[in-house]
N, C-alpha and C positions, 0 to 999 in steps of 0.2 A: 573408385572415382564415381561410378555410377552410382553408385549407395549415398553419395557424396550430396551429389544432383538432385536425386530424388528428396532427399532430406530437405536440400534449399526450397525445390519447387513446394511440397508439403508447405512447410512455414513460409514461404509468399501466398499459397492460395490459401491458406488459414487466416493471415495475418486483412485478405483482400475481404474476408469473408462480410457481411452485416453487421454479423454480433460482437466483431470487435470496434465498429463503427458507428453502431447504436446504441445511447444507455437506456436500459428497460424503463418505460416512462408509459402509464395509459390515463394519465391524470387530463383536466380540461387542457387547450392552450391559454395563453393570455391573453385575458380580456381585454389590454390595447396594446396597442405598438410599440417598440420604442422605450419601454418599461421592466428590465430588470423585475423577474420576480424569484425569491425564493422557493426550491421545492423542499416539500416538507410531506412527505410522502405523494399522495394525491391530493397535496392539497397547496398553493400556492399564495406567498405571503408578499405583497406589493413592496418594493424597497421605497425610501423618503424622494422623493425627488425633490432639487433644489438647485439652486443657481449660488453655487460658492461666491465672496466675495473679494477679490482680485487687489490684495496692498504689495506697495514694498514698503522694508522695514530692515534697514541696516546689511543691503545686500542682499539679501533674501526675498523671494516672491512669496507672498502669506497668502493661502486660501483658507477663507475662513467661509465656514457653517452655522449658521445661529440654534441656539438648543445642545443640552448639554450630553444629549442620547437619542440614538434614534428609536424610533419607534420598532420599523421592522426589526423585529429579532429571530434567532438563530440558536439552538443549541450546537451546531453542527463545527466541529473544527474545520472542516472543510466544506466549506457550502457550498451548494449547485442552485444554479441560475437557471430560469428560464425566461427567453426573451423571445419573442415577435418581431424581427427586423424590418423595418421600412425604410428610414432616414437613418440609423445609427448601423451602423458594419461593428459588428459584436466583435471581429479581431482588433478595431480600432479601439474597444474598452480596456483601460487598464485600472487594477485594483490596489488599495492601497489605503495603511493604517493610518489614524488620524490623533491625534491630541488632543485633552481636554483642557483647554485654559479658559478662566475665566466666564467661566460658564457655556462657551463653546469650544464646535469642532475644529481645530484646526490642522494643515499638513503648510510646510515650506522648505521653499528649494533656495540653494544660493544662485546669485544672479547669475554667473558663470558655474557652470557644472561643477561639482565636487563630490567625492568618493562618500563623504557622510550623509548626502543627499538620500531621502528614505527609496530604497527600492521596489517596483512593484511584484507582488505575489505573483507569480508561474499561474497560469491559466492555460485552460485544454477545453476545444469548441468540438463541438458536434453537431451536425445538421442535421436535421430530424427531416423523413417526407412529407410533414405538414408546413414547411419552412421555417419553423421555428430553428431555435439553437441554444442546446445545453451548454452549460458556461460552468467549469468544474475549475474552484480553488484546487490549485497545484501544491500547496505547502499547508499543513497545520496552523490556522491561526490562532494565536493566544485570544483569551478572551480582552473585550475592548470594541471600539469604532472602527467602522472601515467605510469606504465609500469606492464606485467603478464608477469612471469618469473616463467620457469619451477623450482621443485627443484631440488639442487645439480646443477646447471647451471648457467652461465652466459649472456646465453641468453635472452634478452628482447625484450618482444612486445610493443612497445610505443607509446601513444597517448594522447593527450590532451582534458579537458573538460573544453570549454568555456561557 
């Protein structure tokens, strides 16, 4: 029972420790606020910022993106973010793949909730001692468009993973 104990306490005070609470990061921070950026080693790649465009369309809420790709890109199946929070609360960001039609990006939900409604990618925060916060895709993304969009917003951070 005692061996039991010790074992649990072990893996709490491991689990309590930094280094599983810290991702190794000695790169600059972000140079503004509020702005999703890519890390790409030490080096940091500004995501598109843009203000989706808000239709409905047969039931369905349409966000649309103008531009058939974004610019920020990615080799990265699982990208890591770095953000500077002031106004946006980085757990309030969620991510998620977009459509090419018609020469833009688009995502849409139906008016009332539905199970084929696209779901967002698993995300894991981390708060760094400078305030910043690493922003870690939870799933593999296929290559394609993706954008993190605050909620209640139309704001989107966009980037592509080749």
């Amino acid at each position: 029972m005692l061996a039991r104990t010790c074992g649990i306490a072990v893996l709490i005070a491991a689990l309590m420790t930094p280094a599983f609470g810290e991702v190794a990061y000695s790169g600059p921070k972000p140079p503004k606020p509020d702005v999703p950026y890519l890390m790409h080693g030490d080096h940091l790649v500004e995501t598109d910022q843009a203000e989706a465009k808000q239709t409905e369309e047969k039931k369905q809420t349409v966000y649309t993106t103008a531009g058939a790709s974004a610019t920020a890109r990615t080799p990265l199946a699982e990208p890591i973010f770095l953000i500077l929070p002031e106004k946006i609360k980085p757990e309030q960001l969620s991510l998620y793949r977009m459509t090419i039609e018609k020469g833009n990006r688009r995502i849409s939900f139906h008016t009332k909730p539905d199970k084929d409604d696209p779901q967002p990618v698993p995300l894991l925060f981390h708060t760094r001692k400078d305030g910043s916060v690493i922003i870690e895709a939870n799933k593999y993304l296929e290559n394609g468009e993706y954008c993190l969009s605050p909620s209640g917003a139309n704001t989107v951070f966009c980037f592509q993973v080749y």
